[in-house]
C-alpha positions as CSV (number, residue, x, y, z in Angstrom):
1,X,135.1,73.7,76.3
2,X,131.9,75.1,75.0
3,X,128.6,73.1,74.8
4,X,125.5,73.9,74.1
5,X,122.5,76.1,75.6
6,X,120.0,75.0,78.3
7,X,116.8,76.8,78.6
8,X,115.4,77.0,82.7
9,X,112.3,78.6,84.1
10,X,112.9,81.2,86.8
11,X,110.4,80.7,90.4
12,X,108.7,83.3,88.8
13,X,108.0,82.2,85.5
14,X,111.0,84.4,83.3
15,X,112.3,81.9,81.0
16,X,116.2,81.7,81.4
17,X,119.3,80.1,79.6
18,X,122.6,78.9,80.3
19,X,125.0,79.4,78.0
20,X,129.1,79.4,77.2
21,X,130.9,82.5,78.8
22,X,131.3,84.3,75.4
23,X,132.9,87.6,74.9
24,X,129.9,90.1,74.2
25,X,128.4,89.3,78.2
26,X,131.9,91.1,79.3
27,X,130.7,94.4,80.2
28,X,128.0,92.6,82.0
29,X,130.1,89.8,84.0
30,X,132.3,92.9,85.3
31,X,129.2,95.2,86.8
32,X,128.0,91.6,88.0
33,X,131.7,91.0,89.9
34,X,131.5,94.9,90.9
35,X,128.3,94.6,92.7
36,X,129.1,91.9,95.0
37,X,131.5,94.4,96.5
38,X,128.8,97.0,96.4
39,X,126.5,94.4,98.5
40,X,129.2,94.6,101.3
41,X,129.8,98.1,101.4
42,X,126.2,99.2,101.6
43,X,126.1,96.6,104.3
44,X,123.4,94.2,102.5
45,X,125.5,91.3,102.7
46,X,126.3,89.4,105.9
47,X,129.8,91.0,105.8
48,X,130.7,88.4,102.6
49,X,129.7,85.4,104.6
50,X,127.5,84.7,101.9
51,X,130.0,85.7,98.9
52,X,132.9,84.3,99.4
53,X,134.5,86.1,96.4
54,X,134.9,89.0,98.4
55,X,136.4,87.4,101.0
56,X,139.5,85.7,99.2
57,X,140.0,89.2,96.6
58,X,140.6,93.2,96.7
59,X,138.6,95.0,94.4
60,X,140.1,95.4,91.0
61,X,140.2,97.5,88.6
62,X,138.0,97.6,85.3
63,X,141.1,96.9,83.2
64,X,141.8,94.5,86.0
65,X,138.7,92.9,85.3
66,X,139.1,93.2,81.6
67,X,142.2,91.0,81.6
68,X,140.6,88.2,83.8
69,X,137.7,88.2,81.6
70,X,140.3,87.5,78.4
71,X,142.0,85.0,80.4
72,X,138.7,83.2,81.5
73,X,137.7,83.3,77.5
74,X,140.9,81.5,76.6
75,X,140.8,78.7,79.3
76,X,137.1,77.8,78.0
77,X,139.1,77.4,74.1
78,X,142.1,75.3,75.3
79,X,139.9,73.0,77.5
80,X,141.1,74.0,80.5
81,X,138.0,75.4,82.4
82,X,134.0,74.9,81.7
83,X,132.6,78.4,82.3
84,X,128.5,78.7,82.1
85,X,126.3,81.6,82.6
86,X,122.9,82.1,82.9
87,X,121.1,84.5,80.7
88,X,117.7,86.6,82.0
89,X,116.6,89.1,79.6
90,X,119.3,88.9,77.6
91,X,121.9,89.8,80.2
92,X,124.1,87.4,82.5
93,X,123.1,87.2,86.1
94,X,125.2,84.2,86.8
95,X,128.2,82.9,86.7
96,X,129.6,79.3,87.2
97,X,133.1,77.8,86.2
98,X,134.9,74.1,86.9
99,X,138.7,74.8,87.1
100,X,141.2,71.4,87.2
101,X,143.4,70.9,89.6
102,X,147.2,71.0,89.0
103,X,149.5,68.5,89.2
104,X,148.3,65.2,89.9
105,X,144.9,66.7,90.3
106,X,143.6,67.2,87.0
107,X,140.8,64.5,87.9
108,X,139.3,67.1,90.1
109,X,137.3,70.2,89.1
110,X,137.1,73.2,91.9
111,X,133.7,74.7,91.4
112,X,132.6,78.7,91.6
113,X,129.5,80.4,91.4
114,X,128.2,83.6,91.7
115,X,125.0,84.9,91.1
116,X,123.8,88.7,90.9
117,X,121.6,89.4,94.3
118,X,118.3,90.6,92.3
119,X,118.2,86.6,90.6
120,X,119.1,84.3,94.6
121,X,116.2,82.6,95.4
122,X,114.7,82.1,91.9
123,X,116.8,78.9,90.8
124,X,119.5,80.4,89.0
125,X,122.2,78.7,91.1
126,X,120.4,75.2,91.3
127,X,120.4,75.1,87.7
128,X,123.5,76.4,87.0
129,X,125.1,73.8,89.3
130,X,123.0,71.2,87.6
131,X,124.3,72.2,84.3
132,X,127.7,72.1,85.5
133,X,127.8,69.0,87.3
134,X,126.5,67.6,84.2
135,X,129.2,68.9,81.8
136,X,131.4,68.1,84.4
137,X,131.0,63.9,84.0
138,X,133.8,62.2,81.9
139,X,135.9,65.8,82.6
140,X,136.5,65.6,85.9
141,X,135.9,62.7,88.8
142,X,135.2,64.6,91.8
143,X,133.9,68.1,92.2
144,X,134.6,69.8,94.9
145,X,133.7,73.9,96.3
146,X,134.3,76.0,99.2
147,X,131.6,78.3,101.1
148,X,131.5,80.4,104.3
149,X,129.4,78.8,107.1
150,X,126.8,81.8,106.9
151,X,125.6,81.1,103.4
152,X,123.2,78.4,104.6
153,X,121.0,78.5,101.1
154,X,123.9,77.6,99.1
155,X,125.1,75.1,102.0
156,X,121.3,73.0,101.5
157,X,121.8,73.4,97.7
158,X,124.6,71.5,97.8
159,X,123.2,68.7,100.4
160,X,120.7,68.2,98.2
161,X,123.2,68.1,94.9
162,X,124.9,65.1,96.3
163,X,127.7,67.4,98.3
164,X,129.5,66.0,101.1
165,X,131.5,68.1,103.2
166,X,135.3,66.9,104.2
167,X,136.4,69.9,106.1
168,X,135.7,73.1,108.2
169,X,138.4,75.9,108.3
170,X,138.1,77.9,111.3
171,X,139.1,81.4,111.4
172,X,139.8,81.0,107.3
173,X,138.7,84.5,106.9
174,X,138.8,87.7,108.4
175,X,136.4,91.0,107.4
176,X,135.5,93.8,109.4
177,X,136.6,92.0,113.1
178,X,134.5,88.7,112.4
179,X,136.0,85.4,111.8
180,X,134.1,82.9,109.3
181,X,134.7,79.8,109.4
182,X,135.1,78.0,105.9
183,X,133.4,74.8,104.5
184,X,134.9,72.0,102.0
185,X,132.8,70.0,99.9
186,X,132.7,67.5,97.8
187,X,130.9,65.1,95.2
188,X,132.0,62.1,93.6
189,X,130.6,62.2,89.6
């Protein structure tokens, strides 16, 4: 599905836009997906609590990445996935994407985000969930997302997005000998 471009003003005054996933931000959606790995290695992540990517992946490879990219492009054409990112000086610091469900689920979208660590805190994620959640009416009925208990910014975001929660996972993860404990949400559109 593509739709068209919202423009956003940063916390500190950069103007911003989100966009359709299209295929000339490739190069910089992998580097963005390579350094949320780098964040945990150097240590300047609370072990992945708060990127929950890491947590449920390996890191791939670049051709790796490559072929998800393609595979991401061609959901977005047959309608299958709404995939947004947000542009800063011409380059894509976030990424968010609506997935249906299977089976007798299609009526619900699993949400993801993830935004590059030099753009958190500067509204990049409350407007890209805006935008999606907005897209996101008539599409699907009932949103729904997953975080780790110690990314408490993204957990008031979505309080204040209309997110409920409907379930804790204990012991859902395991990195580096600590246990996180996953949290369900939802929100009825």
């Amino acid at each position: 599905m593509y739709f068209e471009p919202t423009s956003f003003k940063l916390k500190d005054g950069r103007e911003a836009e989100i966009t359709d996933i299209k295929p000339e931000y490739r190069e910089d959606m992998i580097n963005n997906y390579f350094s949320y790995f780098d964040e945990v290695e150097k240590g300047e992540s609370a072990y992945g609590s708060d990127i929950g990517i890491l947590l449920s992946y390996t890191k791939e490879s670049y051709e790796d990445e490559v072929e998800w990219f393609n595979k991401k492009l061609k959901k977005v054409e047959s309608d299958e996935q709404i995939a947004r990112v947000a542009i800063v000086d011409g380059h894509p610091v976030g990424l968010i994407d609506i997935r249906k469900g299977g089976l007798g689920r299609k009526h619900i979208g699993e949400l993801g985000i993830a935004i590059r660590k030099d753009y958190r805190g500067l509204g990049v994620g409350k407007a890209l969930m805006e935008d999606a959640l907005r897209l996101a009416k008539g599409w699907v009925k009932i949103a729904t997302l997953a975080l780790f208990e110690g990314n408490k910014s993204a957990y008031t975001l979505y309080k204040k997005l209309g997110f409920e929660e409907y379930g804790r996972l204990e012991d859902a993860m395991e990195l580096r000998n600590k246990s996180l404990t996953e949290i369900l949400m939802f929100k009825k559109l």
